[in-house]
C-alpha positions in Angstrom: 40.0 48.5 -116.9 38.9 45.1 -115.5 35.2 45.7 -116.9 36.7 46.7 -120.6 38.7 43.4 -120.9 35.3 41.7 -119.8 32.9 43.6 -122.1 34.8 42.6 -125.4 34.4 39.0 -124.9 31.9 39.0 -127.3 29.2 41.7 -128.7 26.8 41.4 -131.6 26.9 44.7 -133.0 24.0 45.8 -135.4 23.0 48.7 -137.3 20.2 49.5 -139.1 19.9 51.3 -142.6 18.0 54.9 -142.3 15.0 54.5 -143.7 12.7 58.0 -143.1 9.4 56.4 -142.7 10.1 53.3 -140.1 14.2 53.9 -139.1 15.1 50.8 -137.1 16.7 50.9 -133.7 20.0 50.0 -133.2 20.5 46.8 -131.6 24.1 45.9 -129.6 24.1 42.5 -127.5 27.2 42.2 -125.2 27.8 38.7 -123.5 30.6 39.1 -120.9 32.6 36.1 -119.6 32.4 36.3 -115.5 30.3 39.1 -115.3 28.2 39.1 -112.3 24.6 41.1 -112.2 25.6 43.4 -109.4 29.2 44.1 -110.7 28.0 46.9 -113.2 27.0 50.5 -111.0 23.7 51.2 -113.1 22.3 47.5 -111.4 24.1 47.9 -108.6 25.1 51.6 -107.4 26.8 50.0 -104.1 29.3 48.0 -106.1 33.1 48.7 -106.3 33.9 49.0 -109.5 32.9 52.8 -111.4 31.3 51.8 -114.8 30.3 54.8 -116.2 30.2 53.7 -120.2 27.8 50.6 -119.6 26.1 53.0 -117.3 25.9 55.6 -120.1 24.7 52.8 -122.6 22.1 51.3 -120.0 20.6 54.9 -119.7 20.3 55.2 -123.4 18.4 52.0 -124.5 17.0 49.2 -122.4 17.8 46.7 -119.9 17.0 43.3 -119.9 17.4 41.7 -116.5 16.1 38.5 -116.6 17.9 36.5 -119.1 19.1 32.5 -118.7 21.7 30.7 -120.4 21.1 26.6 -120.7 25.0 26.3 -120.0 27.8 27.6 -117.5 30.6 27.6 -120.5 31.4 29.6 -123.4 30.7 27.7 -126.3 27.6 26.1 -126.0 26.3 29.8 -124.8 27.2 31.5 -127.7 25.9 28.4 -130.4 22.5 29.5 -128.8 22.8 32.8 -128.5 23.7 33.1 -132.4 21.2 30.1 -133.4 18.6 30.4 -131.5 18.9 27.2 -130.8 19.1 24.9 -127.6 22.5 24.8 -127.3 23.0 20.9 -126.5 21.5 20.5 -130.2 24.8 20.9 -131.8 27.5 18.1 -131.4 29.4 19.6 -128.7 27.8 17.6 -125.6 30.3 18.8 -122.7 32.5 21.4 -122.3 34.5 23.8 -124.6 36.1 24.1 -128.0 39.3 24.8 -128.7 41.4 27.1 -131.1 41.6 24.5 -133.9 38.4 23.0 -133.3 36.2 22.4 -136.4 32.9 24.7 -136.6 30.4 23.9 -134.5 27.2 26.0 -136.6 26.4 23.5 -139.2 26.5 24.8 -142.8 23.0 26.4 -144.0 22.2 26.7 -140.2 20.6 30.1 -139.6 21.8 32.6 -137.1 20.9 35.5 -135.7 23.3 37.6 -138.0 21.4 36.5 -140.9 18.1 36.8 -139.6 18.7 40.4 -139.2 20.3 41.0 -142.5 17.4 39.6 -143.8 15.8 42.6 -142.1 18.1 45.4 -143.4 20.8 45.2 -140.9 24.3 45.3 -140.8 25.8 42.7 -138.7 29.5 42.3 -136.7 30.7 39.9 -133.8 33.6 41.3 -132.3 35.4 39.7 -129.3 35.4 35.8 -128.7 34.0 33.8 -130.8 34.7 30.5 -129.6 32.6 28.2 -132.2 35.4 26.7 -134.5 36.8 27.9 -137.4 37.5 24.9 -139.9 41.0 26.0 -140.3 43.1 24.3 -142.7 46.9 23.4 -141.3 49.6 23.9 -143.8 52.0 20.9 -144.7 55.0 20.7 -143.3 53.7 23.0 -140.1 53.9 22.0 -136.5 50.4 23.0 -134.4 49.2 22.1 -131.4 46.2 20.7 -131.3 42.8 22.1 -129.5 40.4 20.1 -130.4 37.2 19.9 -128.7 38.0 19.8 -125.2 36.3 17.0 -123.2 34.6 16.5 -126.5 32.1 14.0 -126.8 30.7 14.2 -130.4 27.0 13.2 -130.9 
């Protein structure tokens, strides 16, 4: 149960059209908050914790061991992971954003998602998402606000 709360922090779920003469593979990306290499059985059979459906998924498509992140916090990692970008490119210079925080992928920016519709896919993000959403308050309505936390705005 521990590993499923983790897993849904935030996954990139694609999938191709069928096309007959060059069908495209499927391609899910799953970034786990707190996740540690040797915490899932198929990377680490001597570990504690049973994870037989990342197992299954690991035995039916490919691992990829050796991948760096440029930050230790959420939302800097997941600007880069869905811009390609270096993630201390965008405005947010420290730390996290909050709930009410303004969007942190510039307009016209292009991500990963549209990269890959561009290709024929269809693309979901599912889980956190932890880049802003420009939401609009109503009048008259009390919110707290999260701004960008230990924000420093370039």
């Amino acid at each position: 149960m521990i590993l499923c709360a983790s897993l849904v922090c935030v996954a990139l779920l694609t999938t191709s059209t069928t096309n007959a003469a060059a069908p495209k593979p499927n391609i899910v990306y799953v970034l786990c908050d707190d996740l540690g290499y040797g915490d899932l059985h198929c990377l680490n059979p001597k570990g504690k914790i049973a994870t037989p459906h990342a197992d299954k998924l690991a035995s039916q498509g490919m691992i990829f061991t050796d991948a760096h992140s440029s930050s230790s916090v959420c939302s800097p990692t997941r600007y880069g992971v869905m811009t390609g970008r270096y993630n201390w490119r965008s405005r947010l210079q420290t730390g996290v954003l909050g709930g009410l925080s303004p969007r942190l992928i510039e307009p016209g920016r292009l991500t990963v998602p549209a990269l890959l519709k561009k290709g024929g896919y269809y693309t979901a993000c599912v889980g956190k998402w932890h880049l802003g959403m420009d939401w609009v308050k109503k009048e008259g309505k009390d919110v707290s606000e999260l701004l960008l936390r230990h924000q420093r705005l370039a």
